[in-house]
Backbone as CSV, one residue per row, in Angstrom:
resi,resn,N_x,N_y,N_z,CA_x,CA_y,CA_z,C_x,C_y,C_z
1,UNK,49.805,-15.744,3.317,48.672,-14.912,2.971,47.536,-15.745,2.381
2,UNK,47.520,-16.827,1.582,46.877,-17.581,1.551,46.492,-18.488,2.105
3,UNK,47.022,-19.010,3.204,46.395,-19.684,4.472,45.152,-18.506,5.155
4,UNK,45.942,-17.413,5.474,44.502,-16.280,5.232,43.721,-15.945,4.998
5,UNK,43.582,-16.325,3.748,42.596,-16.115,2.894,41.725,-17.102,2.770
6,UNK,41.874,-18.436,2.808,41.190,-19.510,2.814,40.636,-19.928,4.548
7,UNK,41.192,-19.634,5.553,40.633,-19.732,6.746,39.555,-18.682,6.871
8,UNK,39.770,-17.400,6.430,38.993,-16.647,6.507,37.361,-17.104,5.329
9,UNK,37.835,-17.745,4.563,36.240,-18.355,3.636,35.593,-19.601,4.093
10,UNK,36.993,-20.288,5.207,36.140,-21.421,5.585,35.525,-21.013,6.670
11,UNK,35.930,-20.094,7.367,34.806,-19.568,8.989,33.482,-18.874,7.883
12,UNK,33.690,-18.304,6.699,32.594,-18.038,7.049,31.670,-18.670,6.344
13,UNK,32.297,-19.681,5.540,31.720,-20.895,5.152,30.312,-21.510,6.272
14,UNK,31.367,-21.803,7.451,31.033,-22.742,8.578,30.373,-21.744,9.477
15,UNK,30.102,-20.463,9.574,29.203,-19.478,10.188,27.709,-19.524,9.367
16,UNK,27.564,-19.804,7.638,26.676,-19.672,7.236,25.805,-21.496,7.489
17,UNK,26.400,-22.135,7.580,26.445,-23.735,7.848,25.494,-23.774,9.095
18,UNK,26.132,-23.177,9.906,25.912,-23.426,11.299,24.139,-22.451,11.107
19,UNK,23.818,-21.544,10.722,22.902,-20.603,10.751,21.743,-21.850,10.102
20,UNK,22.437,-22.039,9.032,21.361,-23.141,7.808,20.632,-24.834,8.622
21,UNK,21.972,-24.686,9.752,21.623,-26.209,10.184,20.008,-25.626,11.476
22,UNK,20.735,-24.463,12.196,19.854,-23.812,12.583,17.987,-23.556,12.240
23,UNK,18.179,-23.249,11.343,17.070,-23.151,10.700,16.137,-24.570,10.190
24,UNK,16.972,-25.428,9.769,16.365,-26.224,9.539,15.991,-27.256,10.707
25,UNK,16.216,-27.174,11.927,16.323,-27.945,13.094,14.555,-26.706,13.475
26,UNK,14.474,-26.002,13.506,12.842,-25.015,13.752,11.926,-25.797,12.596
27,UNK,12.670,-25.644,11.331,11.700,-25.927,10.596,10.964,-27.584,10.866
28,UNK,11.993,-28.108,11.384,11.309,-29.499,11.655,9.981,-29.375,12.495
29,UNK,11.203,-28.692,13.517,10.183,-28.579,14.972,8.190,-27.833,14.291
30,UNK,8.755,-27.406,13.412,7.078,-26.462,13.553,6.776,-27.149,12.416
31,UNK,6.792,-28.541,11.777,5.889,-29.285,11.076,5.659,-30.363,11.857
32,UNK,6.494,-30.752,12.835,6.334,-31.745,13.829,5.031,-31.677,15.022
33,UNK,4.833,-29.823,15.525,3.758,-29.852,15.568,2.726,-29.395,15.466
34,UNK,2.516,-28.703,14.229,1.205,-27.966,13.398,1.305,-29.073,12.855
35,UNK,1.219,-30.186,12.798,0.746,-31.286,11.724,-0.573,-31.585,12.093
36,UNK,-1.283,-31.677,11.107,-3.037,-32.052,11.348,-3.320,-33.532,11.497
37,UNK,-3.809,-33.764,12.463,-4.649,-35.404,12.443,-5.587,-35.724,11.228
38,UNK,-6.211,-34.838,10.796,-7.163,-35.319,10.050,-6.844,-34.801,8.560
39,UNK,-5.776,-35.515,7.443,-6.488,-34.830,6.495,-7.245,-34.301,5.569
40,UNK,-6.946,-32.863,5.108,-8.838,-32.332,4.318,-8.909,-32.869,3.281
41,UNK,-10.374,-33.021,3.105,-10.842,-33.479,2.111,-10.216,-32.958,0.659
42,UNK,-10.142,-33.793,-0.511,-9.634,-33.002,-1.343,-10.628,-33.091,-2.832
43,UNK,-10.418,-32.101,-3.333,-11.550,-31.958,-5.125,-10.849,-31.925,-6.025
44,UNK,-11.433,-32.956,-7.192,-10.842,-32.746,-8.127,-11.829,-31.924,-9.250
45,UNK,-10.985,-31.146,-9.941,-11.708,-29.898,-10.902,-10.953,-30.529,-12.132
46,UNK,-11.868,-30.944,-13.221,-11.309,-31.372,-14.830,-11.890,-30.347,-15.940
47,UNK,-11.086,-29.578,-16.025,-11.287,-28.652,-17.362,-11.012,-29.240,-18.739
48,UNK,-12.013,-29.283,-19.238,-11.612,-29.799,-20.596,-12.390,-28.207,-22.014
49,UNK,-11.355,-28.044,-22.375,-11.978,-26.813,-23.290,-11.262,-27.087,-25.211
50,UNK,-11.363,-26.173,-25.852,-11.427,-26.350,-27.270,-10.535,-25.268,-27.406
């Protein structure tokens, strides 16, 4: 019963694994290519108060 019980947490261990590797294999893909050639200009803002 405990071989049971532990096969049954490692599938779904390795079901949530498999989803996560998933996801992160897109996420590459869509910074790989929305990446900008040029980047924007940037400002710096210095608040100095009392």
């Amino acid at each position: 019963s405990m071989k049971m019980i532990a096969s049954t947490k490692l599938a779904k261990a390795q079901r949530a694994m498999q989803a996560g590797k998933e996801y992160g294999i897109a996420n590459a893909e869509v910074f790989k290519v929305a990446s900008s050639d040029k980047p924007a200009p940037r400002k710096l803002f210095l608040v100095v108060s009392s």
